[in-house]
TIVO-2410 file (N, C-alpha, C; in nm, 3 decimals):
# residues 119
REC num residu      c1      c2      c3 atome chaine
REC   1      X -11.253  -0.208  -0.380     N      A
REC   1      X -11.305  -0.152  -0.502    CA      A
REC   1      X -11.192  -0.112  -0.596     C      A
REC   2      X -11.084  -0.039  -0.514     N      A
REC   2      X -11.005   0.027  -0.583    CA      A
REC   2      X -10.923  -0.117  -0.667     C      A
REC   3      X -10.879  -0.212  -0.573     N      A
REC   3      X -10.784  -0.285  -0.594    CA      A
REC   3      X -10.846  -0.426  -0.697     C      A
REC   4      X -10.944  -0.437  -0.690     N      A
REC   4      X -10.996  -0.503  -0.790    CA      A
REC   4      X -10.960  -0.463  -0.981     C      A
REC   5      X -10.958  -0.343  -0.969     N      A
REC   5      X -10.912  -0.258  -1.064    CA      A
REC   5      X -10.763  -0.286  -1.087     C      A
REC   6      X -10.642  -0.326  -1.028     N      A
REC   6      X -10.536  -0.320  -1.047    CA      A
REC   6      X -10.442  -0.470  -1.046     C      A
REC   7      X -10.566  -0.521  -1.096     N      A
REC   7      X -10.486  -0.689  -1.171    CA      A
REC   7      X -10.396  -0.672  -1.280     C      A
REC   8      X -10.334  -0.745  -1.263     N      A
REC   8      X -10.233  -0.766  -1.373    CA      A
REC   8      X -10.238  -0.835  -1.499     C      A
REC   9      X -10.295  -0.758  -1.628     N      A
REC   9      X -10.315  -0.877  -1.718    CA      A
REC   9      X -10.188  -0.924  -1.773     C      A
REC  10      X -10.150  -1.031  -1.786     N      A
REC  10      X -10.039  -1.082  -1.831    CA      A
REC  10      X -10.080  -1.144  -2.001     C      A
REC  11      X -10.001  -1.142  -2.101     N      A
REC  11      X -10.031  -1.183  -2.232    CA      A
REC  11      X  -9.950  -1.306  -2.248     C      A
REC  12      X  -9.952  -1.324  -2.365     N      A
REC  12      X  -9.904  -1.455  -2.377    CA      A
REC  12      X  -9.723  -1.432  -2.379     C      A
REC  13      X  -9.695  -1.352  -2.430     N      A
REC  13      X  -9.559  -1.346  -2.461    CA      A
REC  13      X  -9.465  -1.335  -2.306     C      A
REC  14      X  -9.536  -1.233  -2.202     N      A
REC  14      X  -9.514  -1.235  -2.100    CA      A
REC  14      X  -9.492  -1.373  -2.000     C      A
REC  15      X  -9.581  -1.445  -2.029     N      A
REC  15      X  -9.646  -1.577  -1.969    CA      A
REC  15      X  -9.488  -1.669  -2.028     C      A
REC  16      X  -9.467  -1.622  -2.141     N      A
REC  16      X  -9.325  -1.745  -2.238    CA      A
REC  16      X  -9.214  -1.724  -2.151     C      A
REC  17      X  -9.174  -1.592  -2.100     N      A
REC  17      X  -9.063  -1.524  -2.054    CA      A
REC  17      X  -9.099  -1.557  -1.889     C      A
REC  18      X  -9.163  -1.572  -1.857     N      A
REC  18      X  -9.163  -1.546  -1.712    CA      A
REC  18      X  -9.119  -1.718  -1.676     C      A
REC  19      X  -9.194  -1.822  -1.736     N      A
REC  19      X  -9.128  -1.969  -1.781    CA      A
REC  19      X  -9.037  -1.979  -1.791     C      A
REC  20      X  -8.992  -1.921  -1.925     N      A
REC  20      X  -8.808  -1.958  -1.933    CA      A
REC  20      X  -8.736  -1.928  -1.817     C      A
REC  21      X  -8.794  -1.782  -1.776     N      A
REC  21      X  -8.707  -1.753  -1.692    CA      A
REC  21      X  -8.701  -1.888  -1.561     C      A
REC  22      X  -8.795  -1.907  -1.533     N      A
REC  22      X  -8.803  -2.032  -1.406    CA      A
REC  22      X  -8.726  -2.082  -1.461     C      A
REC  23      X  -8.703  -2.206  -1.585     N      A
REC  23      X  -8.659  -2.321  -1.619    CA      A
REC  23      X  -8.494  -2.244  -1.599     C      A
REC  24      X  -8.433  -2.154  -1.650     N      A
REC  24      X  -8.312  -2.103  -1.688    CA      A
REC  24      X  -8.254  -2.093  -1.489     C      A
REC  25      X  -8.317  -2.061  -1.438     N      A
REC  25      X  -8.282  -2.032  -1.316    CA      A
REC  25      X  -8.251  -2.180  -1.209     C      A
REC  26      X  -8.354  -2.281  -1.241     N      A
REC  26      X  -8.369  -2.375  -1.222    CA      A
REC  26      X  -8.210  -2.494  -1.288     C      A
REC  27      X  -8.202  -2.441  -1.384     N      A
REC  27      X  -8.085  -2.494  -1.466    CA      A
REC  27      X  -7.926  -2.484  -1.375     C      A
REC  28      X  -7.924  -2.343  -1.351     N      A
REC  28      X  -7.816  -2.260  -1.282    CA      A
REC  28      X  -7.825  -2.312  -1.157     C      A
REC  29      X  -7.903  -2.305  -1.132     N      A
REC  29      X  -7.879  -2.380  -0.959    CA      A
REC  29      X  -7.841  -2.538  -0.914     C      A
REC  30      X  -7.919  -2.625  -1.030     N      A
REC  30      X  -7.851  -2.759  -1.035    CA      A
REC  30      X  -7.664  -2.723  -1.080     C      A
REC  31      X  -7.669  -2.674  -1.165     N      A
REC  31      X  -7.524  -2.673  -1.180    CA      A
REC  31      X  -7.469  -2.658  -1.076     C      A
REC  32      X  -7.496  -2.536  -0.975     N      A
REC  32      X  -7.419  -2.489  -0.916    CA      A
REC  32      X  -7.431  -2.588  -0.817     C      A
REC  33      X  -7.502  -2.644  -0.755     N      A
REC  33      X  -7.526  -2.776  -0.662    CA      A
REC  33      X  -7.396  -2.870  -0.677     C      A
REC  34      X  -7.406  -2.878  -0.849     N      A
REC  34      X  -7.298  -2.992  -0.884    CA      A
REC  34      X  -7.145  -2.952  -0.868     C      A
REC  35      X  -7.157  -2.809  -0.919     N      A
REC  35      X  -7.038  -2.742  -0.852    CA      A
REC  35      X  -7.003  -2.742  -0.727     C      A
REC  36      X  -7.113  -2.728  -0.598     N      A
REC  36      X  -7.077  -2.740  -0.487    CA      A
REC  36      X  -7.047  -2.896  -0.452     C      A
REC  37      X  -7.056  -2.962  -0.462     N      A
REC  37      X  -7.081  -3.116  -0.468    CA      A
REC  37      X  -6.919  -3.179  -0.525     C      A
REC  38      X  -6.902  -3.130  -0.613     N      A
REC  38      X  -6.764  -3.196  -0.668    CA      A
REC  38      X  -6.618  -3.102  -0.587     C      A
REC  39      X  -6.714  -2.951  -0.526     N      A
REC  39      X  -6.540  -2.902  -0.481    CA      A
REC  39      X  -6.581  -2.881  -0.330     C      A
REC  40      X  -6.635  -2.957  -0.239     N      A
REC  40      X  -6.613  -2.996  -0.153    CA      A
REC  40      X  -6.698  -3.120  -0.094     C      A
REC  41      X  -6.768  -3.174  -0.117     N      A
REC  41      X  -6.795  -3.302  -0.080    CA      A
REC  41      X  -6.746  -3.433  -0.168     C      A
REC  42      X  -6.712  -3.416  -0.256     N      A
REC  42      X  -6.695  -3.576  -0.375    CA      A
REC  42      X  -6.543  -3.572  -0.353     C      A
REC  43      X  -6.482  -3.711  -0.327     N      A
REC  43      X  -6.344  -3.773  -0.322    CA      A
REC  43      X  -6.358  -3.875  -0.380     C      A
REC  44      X  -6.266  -3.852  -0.504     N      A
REC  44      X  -6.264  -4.004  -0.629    CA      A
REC  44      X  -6.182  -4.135  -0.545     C      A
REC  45      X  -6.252  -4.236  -0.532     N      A
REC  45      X  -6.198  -4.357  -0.512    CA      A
REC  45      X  -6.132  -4.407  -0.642     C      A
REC  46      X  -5.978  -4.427  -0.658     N      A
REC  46      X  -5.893  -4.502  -0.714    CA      A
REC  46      X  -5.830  -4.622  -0.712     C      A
REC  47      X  -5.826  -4.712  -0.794     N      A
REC  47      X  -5.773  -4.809  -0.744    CA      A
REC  47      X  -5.619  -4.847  -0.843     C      A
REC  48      X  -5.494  -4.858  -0.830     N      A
REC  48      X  -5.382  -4.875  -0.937    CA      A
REC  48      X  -5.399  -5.047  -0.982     C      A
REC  49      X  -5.397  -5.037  -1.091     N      A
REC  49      X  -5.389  -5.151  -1.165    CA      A
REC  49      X  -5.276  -5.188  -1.192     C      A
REC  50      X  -5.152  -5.105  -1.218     N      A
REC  50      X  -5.015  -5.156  -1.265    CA      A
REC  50      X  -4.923  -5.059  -1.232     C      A
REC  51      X  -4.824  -5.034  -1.245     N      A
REC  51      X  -4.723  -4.916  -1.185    CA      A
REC  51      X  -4.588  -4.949  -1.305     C      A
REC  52      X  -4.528  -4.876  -1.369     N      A
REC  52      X  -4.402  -4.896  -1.376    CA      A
REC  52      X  -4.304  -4.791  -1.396     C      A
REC  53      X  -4.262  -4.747  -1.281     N      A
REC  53      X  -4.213  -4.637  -1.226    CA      A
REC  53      X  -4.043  -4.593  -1.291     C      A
REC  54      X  -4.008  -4.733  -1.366     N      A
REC  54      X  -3.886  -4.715  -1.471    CA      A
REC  54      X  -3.908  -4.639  -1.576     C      A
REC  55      X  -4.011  -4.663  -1.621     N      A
REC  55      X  -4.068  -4.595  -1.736    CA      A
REC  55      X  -4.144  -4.477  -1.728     C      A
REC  56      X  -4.204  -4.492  -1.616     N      A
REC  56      X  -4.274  -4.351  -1.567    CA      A
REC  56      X  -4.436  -4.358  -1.615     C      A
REC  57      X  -4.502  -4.497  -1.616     N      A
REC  57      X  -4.605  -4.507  -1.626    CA      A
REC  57      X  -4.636  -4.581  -1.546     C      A
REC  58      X  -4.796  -4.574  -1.504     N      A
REC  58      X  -4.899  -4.616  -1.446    CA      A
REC  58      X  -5.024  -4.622  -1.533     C      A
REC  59      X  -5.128  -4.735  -1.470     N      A
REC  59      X  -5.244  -4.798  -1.487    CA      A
REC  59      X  -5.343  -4.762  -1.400     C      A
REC  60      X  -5.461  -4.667  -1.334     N      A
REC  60      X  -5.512  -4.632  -1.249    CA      A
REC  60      X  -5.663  -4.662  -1.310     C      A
REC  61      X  -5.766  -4.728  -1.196     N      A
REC  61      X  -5.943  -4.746  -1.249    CA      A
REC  61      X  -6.000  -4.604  -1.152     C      A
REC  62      X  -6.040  -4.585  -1.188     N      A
REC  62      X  -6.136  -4.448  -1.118    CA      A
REC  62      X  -6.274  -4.521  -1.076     C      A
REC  63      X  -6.282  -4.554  -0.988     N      A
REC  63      X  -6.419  -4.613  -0.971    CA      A
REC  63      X  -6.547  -4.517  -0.964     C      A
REC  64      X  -6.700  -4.573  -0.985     N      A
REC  64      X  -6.751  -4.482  -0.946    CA      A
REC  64      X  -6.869  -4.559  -1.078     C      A
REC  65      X  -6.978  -4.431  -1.103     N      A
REC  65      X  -7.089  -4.495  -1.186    CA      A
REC  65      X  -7.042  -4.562  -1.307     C      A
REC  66      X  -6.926  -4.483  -1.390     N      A
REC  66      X  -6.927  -4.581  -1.503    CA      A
REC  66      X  -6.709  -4.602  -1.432     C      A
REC  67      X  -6.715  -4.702  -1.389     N      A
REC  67      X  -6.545  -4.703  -1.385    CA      A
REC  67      X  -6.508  -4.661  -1.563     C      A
REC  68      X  -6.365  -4.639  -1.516     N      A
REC  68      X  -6.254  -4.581  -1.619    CA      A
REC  68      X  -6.117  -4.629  -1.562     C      A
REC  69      X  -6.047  -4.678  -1.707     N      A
REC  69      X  -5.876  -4.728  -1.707    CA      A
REC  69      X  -5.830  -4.596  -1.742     C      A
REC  70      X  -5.722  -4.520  -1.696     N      A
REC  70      X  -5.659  -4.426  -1.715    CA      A
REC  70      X  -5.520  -4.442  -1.720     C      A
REC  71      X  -5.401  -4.395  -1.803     N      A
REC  71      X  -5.323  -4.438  -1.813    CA      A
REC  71      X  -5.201  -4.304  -1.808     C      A
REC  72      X  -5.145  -4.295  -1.741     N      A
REC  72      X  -5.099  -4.207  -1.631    CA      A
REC  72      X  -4.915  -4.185  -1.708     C      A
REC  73      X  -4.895  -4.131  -1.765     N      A
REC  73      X  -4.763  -4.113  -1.847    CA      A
REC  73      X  -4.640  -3.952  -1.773     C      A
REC  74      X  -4.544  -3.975  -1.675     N      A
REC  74      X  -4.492  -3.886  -1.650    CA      A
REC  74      X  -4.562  -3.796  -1.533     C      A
REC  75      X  -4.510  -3.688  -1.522     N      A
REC  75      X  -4.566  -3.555  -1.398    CA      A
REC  75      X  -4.696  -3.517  -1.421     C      A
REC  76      X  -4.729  -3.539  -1.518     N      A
REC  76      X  -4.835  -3.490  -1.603    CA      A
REC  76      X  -4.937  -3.475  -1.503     C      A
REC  77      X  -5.069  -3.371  -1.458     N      A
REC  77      X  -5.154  -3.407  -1.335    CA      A
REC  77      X  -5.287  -3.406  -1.442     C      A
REC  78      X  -5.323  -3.553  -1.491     N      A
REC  78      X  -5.462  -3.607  -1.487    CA      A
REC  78      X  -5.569  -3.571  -1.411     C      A
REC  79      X  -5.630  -3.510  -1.497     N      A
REC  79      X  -5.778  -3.461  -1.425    CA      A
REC  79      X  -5.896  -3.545  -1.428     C      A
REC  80      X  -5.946  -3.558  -1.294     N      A
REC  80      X  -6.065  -3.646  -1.259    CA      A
REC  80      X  -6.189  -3.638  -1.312     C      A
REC  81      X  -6.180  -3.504  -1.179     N      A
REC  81      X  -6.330  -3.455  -1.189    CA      A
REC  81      X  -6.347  -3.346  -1.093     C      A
REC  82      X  -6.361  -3.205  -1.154     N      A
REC  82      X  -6.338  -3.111  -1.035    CA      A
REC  82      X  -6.202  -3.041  -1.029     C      A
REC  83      X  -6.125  -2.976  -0.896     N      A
REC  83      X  -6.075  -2.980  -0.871    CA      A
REC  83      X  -5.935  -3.141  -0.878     C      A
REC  84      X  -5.985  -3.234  -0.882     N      A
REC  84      X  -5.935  -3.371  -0.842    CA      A
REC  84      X  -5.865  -3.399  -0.960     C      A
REC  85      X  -5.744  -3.456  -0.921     N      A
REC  85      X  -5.638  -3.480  -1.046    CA      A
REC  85      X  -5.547  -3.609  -0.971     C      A
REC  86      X  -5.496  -3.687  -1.085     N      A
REC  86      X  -5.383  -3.785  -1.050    CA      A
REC  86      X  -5.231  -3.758  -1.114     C      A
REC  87      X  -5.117  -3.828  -1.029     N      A
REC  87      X  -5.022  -3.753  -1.095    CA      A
REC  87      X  -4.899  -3.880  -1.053     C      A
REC  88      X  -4.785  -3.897  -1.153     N      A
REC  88      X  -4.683  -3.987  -1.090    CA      A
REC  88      X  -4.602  -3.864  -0.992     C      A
REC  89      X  -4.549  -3.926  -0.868     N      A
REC  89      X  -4.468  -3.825  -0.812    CA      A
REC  89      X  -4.335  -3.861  -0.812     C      A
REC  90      X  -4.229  -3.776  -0.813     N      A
REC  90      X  -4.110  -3.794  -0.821    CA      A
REC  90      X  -4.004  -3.770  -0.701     C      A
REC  91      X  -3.864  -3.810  -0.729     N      A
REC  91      X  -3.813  -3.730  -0.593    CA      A
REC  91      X  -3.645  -3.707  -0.711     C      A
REC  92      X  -3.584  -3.554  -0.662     N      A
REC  92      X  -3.493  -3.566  -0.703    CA      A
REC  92      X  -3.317  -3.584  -0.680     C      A
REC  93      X  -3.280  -3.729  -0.744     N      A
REC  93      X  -3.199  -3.797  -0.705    CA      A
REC  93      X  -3.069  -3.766  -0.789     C      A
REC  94      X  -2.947  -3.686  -0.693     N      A
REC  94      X  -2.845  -3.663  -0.806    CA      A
REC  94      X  -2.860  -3.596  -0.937     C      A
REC  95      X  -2.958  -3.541  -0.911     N      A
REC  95      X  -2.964  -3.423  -1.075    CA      A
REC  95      X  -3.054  -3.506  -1.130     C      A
REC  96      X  -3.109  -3.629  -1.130     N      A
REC  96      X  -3.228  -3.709  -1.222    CA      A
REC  96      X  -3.336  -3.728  -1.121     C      A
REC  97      X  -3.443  -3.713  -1.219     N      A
REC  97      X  -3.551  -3.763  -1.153    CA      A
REC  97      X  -3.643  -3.861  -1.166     C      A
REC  98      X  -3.630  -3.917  -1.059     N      A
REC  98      X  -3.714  -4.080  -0.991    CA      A
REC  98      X  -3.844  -4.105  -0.997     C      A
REC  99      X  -3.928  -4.128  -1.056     N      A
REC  99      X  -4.073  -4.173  -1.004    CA      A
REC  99      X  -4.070  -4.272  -0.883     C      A
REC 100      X  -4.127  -4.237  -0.810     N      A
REC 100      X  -4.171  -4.317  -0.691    CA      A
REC 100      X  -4.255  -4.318  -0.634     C      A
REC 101      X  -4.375  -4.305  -0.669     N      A
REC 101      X  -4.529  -4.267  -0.579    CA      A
REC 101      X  -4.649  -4.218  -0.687     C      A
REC 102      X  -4.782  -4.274  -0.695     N      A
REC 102      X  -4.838  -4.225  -0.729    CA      A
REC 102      X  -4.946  -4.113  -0.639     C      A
REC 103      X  -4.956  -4.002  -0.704     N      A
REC 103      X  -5.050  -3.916  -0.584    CA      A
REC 103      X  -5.179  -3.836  -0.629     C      A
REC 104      X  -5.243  -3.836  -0.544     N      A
REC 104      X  -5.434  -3.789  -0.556    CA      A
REC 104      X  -5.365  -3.670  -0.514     C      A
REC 105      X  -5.431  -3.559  -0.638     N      A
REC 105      X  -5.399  -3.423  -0.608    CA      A
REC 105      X  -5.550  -3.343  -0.591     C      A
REC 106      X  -5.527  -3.248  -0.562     N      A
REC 106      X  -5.668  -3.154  -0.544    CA      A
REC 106      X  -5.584  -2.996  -0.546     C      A
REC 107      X  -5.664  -2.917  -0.661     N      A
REC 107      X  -5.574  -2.772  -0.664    CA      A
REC 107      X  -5.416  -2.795  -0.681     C      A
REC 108      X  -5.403  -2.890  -0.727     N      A
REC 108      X  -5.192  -2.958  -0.723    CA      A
REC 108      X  -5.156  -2.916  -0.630     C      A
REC 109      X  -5.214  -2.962  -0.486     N      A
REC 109      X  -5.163  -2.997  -0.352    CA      A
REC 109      X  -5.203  -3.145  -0.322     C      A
REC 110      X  -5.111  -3.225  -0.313     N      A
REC 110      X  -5.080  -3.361  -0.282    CA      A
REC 110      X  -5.179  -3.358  -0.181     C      A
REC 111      X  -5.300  -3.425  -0.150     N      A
REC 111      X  -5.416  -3.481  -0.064    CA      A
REC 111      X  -5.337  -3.669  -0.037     C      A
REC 112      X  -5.339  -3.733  -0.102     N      A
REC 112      X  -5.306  -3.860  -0.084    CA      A
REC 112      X  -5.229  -3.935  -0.207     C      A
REC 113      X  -5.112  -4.043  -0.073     N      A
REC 113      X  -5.003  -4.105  -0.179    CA      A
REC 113      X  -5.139  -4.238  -0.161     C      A
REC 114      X  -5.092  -4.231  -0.347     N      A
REC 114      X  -5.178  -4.397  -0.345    CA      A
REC 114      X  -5.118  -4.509  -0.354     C      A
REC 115      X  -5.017  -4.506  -0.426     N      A
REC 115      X  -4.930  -4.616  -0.425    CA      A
REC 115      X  -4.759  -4.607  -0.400     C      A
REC 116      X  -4.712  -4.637  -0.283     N      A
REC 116      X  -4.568  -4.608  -0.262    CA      A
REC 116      X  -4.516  -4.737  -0.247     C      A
REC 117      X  -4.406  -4.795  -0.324     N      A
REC 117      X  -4.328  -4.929  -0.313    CA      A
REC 117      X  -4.296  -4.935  -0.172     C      A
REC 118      X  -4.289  -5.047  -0.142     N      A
REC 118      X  -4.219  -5.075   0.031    CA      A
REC 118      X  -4.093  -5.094  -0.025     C      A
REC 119      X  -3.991  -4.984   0.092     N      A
REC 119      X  -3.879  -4.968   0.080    CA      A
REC 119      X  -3.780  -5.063   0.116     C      A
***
C-alpha cells in the first residue's frame, strides 16, 4: 500500500540526463578499452623499405589496416601508436656518431632491433 505510493516520477528533462549520462559513460569506457589495447596488447608490425645509415635516414611501412611509408630522419623517436615509437640507433665511435640499427621502441626502451647490417 505504502510502497505503491513511492514511485518515482521522472520528467522529461530528467529522462535527457539520465541518457546522456549512459551514452557519455559508454564513450569513456570504449576509449579506455582502446587505451588498454594499444599499451599492452597491440605490437606494430614494421617492415624497412630502405636504410641509409650514411645519411642517417630510413624508409619504414607500418603495416596494419591502412599501411603507412614513414620516413625516419636521425635519433629522432617516431611515434606509432601508443606508447610505440621508431628510432635510427646509433653507437658512439671516436667522439662521432654512427647510425647502425634501426629500433622498435616502447616508453624509449629499445623492445626490438629491426634492421642491423651483417657485420
Amino acid at each position: 500500500m505504502i510502497q505503491d505510493n513511492l514511485k518515482i516520477k521522472l520528467n522529461r528533462g530528467t529522462d535527457v540526463l539520465i541518457k546522456a549520462a549512459a551514452i557519455g559513460a559508454a564513450v569513456v569506457s570504449l576509449g579506455a578499452a582502446y587505451t588498454f589495447f594499444l599499451s599492452y596488447i597491440y605490437k606494430p608490425k614494421i617492415e624497412v623499405v630502405e636504410v641509409d645509415f650514411a645519411v642517417g635516414k630510413a624508409r619504414i611501412k607500418i603495416l596494419g589496416i591502412f599501411p603507412q611509408i614513414i620516413e625516419i630522419v636521425g635519433e629522432t623517436i617516431y611515434s606509432i601508436a601508443g606508447d610505440w615509437g621508431v628510432r635510427l640507433g646509433s653507437v658512439n665511435i671516436e667522439g662521432t656518431s654512427k647510425y647502425n640499427r634501426i629500433e622498435l621502441v616502447r616508453k624509449n626502451m629499445v623492445v626490438e632491433y629491426l634492421y642491423k647490417p651483417k657485420a
